[in-house]
C-alpha positions in Angstrom: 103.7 223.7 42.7 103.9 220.1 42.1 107.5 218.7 43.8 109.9 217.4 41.7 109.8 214.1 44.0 106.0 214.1 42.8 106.9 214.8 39.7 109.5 212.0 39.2 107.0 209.6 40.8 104.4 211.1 38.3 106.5 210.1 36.0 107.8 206.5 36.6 104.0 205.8 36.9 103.0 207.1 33.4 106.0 205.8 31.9 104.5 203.1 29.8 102.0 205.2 28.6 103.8 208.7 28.1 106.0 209.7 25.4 107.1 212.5 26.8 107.8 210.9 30.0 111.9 209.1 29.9 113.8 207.5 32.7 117.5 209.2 33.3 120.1 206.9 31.9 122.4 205.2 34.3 126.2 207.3 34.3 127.9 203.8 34.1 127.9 200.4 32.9 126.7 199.0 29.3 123.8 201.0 28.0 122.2 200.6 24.6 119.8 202.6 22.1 118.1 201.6 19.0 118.5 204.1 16.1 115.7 204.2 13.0 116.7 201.7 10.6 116.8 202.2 7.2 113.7 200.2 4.8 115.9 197.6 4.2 117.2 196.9 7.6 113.5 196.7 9.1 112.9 193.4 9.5 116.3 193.1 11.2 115.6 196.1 13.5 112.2 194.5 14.5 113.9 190.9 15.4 116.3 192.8 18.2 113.7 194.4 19.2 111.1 191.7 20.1 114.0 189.0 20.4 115.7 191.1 23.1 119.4 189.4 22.4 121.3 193.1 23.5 119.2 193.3 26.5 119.8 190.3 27.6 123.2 190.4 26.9 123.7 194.0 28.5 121.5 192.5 31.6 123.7 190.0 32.5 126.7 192.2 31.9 125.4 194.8 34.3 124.9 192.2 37.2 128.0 190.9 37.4 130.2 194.0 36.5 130.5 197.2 37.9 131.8 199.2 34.9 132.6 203.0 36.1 132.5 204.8 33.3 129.4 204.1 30.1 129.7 201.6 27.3 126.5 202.6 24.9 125.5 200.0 22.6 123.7 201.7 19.4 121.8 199.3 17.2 121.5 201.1 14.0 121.9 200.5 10.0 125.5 200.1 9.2 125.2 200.1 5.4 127.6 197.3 5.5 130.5 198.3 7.8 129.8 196.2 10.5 129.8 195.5 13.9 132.1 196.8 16.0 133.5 198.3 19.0 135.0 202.1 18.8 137.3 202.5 21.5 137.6 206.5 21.0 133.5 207.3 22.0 133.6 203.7 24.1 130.8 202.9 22.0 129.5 199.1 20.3 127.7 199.5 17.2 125.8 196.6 16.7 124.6 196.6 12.7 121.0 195.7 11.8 122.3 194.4 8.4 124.9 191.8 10.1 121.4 190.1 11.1 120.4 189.6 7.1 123.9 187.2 6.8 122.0 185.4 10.3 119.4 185.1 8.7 120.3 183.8 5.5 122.5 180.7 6.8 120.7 180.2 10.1 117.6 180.2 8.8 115.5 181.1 12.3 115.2 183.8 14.4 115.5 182.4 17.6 119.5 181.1 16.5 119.6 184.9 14.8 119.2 186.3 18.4 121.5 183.4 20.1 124.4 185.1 17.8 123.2 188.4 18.2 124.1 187.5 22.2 127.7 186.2 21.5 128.1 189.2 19.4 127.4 192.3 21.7 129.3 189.8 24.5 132.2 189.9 21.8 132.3 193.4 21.5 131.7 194.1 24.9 134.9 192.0 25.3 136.7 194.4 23.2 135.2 197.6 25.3 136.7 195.6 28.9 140.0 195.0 27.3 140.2 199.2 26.8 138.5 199.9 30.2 140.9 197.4 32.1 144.0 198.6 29.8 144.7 195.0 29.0 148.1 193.7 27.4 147.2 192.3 24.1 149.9 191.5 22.0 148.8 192.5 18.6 145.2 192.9 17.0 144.6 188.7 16.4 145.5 188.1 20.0 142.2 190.8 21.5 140.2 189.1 18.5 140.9 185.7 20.4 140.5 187.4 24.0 137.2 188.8 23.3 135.9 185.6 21.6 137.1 183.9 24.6 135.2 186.5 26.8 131.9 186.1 24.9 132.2 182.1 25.3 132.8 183.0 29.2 129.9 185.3 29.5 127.5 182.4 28.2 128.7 179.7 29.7 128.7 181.5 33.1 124.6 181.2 32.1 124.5 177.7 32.3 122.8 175.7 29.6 120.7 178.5 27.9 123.7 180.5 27.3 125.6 176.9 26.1 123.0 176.5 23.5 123.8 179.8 22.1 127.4 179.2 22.1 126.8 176.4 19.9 125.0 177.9 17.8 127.4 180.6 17.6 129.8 177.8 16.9 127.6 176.3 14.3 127.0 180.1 12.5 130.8 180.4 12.3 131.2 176.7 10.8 128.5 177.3 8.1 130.5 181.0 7.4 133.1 179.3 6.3 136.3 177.3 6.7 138.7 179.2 4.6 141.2 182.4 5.8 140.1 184.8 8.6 138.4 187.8 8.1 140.4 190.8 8.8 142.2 190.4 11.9 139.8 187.7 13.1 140.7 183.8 13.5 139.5 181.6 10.4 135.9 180.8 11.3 136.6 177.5 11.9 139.3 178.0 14.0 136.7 180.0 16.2 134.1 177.3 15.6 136.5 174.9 17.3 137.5 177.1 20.1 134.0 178.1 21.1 133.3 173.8 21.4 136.5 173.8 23.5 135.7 175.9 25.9 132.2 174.3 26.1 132.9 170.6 26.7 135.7 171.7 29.2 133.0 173.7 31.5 130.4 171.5 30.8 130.9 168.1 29.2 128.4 166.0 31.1 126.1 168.1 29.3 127.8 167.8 25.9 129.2 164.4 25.2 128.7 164.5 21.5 131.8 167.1 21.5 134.4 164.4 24.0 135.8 163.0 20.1 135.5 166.8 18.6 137.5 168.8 21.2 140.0 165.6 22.1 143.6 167.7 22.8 142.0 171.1 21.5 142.9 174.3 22.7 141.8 176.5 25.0 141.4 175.6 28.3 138.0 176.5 29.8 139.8 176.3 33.2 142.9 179.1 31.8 140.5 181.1 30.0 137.4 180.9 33.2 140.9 182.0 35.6 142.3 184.8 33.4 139.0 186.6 32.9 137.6 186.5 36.5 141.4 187.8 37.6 141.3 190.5 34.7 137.7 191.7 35.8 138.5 191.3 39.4 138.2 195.5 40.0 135.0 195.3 38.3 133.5 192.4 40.1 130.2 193.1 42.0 130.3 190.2 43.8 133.0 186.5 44.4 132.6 184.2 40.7 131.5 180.9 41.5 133.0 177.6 40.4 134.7 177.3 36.9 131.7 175.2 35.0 128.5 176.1 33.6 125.4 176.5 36.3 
């Protein structure tokens, strides 16, 4: 009888070529599965799929936190409810039909899959803030903490994950400039702070923003010492200096 060692290795080497044939999924961390989309939500499904924006999102996630217990990330149609995190199954649900609204004021994928990245680092802020038990003093304030957390996450990629927080910036300025969204900030507002946080960590690299984010608010220094203390237990190794790579 074949060995289940043999078998596993059987396995790992057919992988790419057998159905039937699944890795085990990890007991911790962020994980994510795609769910069928519905017609309409297609074209949507097919750009995270070859754009790769949750993978790369969960990647870099996974590297630099240890998080004991699983986060799963389930791309799926949302018919409209939206993106979000649900803290009672610890689960993201990242909507293929949030990427049609991409679409339409972006224009092009490849800024579609930048805010796809600041998205699941959003909500991935939200799923940290429930893990870590942090305070938050009312539903606005872990809005602004897990924006702040997805502007971290991407500047802590240097200038790759800068350019998406730009364009993340930009998505939120073309959204609109009127009142929040539920218990979000104003788009604007969140425009402006995403471009704060970016010229503090990195404004030899941005000096168009110098006039822009003159006296704004927050402090990429604040924000970059709060986080790394808050994620301190989950750390898997000592955060480097405060600015972009």
């Amino acid at each position: 009888m074949t060995s289940r060692r043999t078998a596993l290795a059987l396995c790992a080497a057919l992988l790419a070529a057998s159905a039937g044939c699944q890795q085990a999924s990890p007991a911790h961390g962020f994980l994510l599965r795609y769910e069928t989309p519905a017609a309409a939500d297609e074209d949507d499904a097919a750009l995270l799929r070859t754009r790769k924006p949750a993978e790369r999102a969960l990647a870099a996630l996974n590297a630099y936190l240890d998080v004991p217990a699983p986060v799963t990330v389930v791309a799926r149609s949302c018919a409209g409810e939206g993106t979000g995190y649900d803290p009672a199954a610890h689960r993201i649900e990242l909507c293929y039909d949030d990427l049609e609204e991409e679409r339409e004021l972006l224009g092009d994928e490849e800024a579609v899959a930048a805010v796809t990245t600041e998205t699941v680092y959003h909500e991935a802020g939200h799923a940290l803030i429930d893990a870590l038990g942090l305070p938050v003093a009312s539903d606005r304030a872990e809005e602004d903490a897990a924006d702040r957390f997805a502007a971290f996450m991407l500047i802590r990629e240097g200038p790759q994950g800068e350019r998406a927080l730009r364009t993340a910036a930009e998505e939120y300025r073309l959204s609109g400039a009127g009142q929040g969204h539920d218990e979000h900030a104003p788009p604007a507002d969140r425009a402006a702070a995403h471009l704060c946080l970016l010229f503090g960590a990195a404004p030899e690299r941005h000096p168009d923003l110098a006039d822009r984010t003159r006296g704004c608010t927050p402090d990429w220094t604040t924000v970059h010492d709060a986080w790394t203390r808050d994620l301190a237990p989950l750390l898997r190794h000592h955060e480097p200096g405060r600015g972009g790579r």
